[in-house]
C-alpha positions in Angstrom: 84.1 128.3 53.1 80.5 127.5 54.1 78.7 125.7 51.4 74.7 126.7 50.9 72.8 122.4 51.5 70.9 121.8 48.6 67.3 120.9 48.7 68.6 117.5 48.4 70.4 117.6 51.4 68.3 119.4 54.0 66.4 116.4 55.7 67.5 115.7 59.2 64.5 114.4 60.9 64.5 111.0 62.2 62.5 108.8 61.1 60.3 107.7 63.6 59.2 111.7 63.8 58.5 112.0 60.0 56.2 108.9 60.5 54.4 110.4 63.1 54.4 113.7 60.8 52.7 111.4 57.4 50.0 110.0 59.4 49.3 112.8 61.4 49.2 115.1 57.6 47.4 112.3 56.1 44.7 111.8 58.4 44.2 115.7 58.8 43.2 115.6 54.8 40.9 112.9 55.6 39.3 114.7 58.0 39.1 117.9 56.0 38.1 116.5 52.2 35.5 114.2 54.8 34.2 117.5 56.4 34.3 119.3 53.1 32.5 117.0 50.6 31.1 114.1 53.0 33.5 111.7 51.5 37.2 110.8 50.7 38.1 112.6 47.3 40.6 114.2 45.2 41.3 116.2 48.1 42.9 113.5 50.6 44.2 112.5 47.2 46.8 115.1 46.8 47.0 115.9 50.2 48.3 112.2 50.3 51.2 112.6 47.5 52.5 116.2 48.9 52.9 114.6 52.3 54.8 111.3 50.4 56.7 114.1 48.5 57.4 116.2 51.8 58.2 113.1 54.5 60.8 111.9 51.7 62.3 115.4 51.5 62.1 115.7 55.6 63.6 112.5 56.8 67.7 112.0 57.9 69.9 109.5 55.4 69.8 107.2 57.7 66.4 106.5 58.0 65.6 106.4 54.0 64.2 102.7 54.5 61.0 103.9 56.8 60.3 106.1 54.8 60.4 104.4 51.6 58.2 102.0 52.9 55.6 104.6 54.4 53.2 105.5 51.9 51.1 102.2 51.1 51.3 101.8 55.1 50.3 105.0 55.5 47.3 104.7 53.3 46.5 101.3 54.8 46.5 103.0 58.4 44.6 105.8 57.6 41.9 103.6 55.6 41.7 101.0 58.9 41.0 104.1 61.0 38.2 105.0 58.7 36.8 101.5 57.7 36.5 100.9 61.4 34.4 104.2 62.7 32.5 105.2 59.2 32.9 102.6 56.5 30.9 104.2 54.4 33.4 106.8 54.0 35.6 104.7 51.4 32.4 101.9 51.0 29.2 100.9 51.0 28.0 101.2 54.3 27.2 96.9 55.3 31.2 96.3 54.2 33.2 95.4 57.3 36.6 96.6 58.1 38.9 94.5 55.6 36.2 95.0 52.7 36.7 99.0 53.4 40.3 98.8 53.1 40.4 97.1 50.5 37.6 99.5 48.3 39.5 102.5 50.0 42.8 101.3 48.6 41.5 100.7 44.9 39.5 104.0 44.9 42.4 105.5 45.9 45.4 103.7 43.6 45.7 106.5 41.6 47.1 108.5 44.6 48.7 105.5 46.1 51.1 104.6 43.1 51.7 108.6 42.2 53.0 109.5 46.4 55.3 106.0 46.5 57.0 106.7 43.4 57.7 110.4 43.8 58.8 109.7 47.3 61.2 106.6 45.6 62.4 109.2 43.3 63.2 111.9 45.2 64.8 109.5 47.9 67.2 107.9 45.2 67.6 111.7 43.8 68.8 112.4 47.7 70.7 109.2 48.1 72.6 109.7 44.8 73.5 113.5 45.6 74.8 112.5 49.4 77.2 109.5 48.1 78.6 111.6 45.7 82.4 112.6 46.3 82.9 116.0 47.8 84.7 117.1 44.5 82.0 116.5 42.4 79.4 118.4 44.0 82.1 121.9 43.5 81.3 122.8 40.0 83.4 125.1 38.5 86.4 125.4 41.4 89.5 123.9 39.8 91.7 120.5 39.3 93.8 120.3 41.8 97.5 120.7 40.6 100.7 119.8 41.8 103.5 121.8 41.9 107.1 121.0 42.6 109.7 124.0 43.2 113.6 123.2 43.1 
């Protein structure tokens, strides 16, 4: 009998690819809040967290570790990119590159904090739900009983 995966299950990208799938998301909603309002907002901001939320849903068992150290390394990425061609994107314009990482990363905690732990939760929801024995997961089919004829 075929069993219908659970949400919980369905990730089977590897890791390296869901990496390349968070920055690549993440920078798009830079671009797009940057082009929108002229700055780094509320929209890269939840942008950020649904691609924590989805790259923790997307990734293989395997590779739960890259992932679960993604998002601050995502952010700090994506924040070097822009502290390094338009600082005043995330700070005042004479800060140099560290200095707009760092105000980018403190303007931006909020979103930071909210994307890791989702993507710890669900990835310790998914963990849990994987380990779990196979007779567990069957609610409602029946004990197994033993008969003996004779």
């Amino acid at each position: 009998m075929n069993e219908r995966r659970t949400l919980w299950e369905e990730g089977r990208e590897p890791g390296w690819q869901v990496v390349a799938l968070g920055l690549a998301l993440v920078l798009t909603a830079a671009v797009i809040d940057q082009a929108l309002t002229g700055g780094i907002g509320w929209i890269f901001d939840i942008c950020f967290v649904l691609a924590c939320v989805g790259t923790a849903l997307a990734v293989r068992p395997s590779d739960f570790f890259t992932v679960g150290v993604l998002p601050p390394l995502l952010m700090v990425v994506v924040f070097g990119l822009i502290g390094a061609t338009r600082p005043a994107t995330i700070a005042d314009p004479g800060d140099g590159l560290i200095q707009a990482i760092v105000s980018g990363l403190s303007h931006h905690s909020g979103a930071l904090v909210i994307g890791y732990l989702a993507s710890l939760a669900i990835l310790a929801v998914r963990h849990r739900v994987l380990t779990q024995p196979q007779a567990a997961k069957r609610v409602g089919s029946p004990a197994p009983t033993r008969t003996i004829s004779g």
